[in-house]
C-alpha positions as CSV (number, residue, x, y, z in Angstrom):
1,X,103.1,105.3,109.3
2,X,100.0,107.2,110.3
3,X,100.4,110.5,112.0
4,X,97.2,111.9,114.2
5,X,96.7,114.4,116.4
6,X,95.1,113.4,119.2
7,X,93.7,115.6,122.0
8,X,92.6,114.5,125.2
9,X,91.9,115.1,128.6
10,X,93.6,113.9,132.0
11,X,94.1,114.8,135.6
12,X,96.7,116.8,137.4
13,X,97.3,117.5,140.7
14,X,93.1,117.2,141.3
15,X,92.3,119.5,137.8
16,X,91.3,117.9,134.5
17,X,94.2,119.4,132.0
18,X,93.2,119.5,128.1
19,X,96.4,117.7,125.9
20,X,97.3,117.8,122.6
21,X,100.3,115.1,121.2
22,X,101.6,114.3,117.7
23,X,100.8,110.5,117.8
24,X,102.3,108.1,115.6
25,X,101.4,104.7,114.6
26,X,101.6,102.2,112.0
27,X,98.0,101.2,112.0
28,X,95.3,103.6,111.3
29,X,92.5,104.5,113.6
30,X,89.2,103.6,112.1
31,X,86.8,103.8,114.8
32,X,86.2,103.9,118.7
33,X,86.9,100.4,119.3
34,X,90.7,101.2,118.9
35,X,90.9,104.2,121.1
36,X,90.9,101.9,124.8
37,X,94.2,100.5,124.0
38,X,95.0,104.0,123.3
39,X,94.2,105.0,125.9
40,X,95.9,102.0,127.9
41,X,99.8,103.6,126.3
42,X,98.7,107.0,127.2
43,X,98.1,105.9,131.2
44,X,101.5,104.0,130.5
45,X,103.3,107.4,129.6
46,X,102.0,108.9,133.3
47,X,99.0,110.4,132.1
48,X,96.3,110.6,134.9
49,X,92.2,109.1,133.7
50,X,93.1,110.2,129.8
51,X,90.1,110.5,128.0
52,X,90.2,110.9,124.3
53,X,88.2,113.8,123.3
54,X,89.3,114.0,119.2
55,X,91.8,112.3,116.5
56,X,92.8,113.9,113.3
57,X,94.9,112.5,110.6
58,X,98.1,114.7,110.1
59,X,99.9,112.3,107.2
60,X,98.1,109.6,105.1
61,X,100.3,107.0,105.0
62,X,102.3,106.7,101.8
63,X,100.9,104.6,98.5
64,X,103.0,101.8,97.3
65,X,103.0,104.1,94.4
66,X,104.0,107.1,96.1
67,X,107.2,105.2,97.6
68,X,108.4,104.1,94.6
């Protein structure tokens, strides 16, 4: 499981709002071309024209080793 922190922007009763969200998910993000469908869950949680401004990885996943 990755863990990023992902801040973005959406709209609010007319005003753009700035969000940040502890996002899990058990494929990392490796580039732009995976932050539309991203975007797609955020609208599907309520959030207004989300645009993703920034990700940051919290958690590397874990090794095989490291679970052992």
């Amino acid at each position: 499981m990755y863990r990023y922190l992902l801040t973005f922007t959406h709209t609010t009763n007319g005003s753009t709002e700035m969000t940040g969200i502890d996002f899990p998910t058990a494929r990392p993000i490796s580039s732009a071309k995976d932050l539309p469908a991203i975007t797609l869950l955020l609208r599907s949680q309520g959030y207004t024209e989300p645009f993703i401004i920034a990700f940051s990885l919290f958690t590397p996943a874990p090794t095989s080793q490291a679970a052992q």
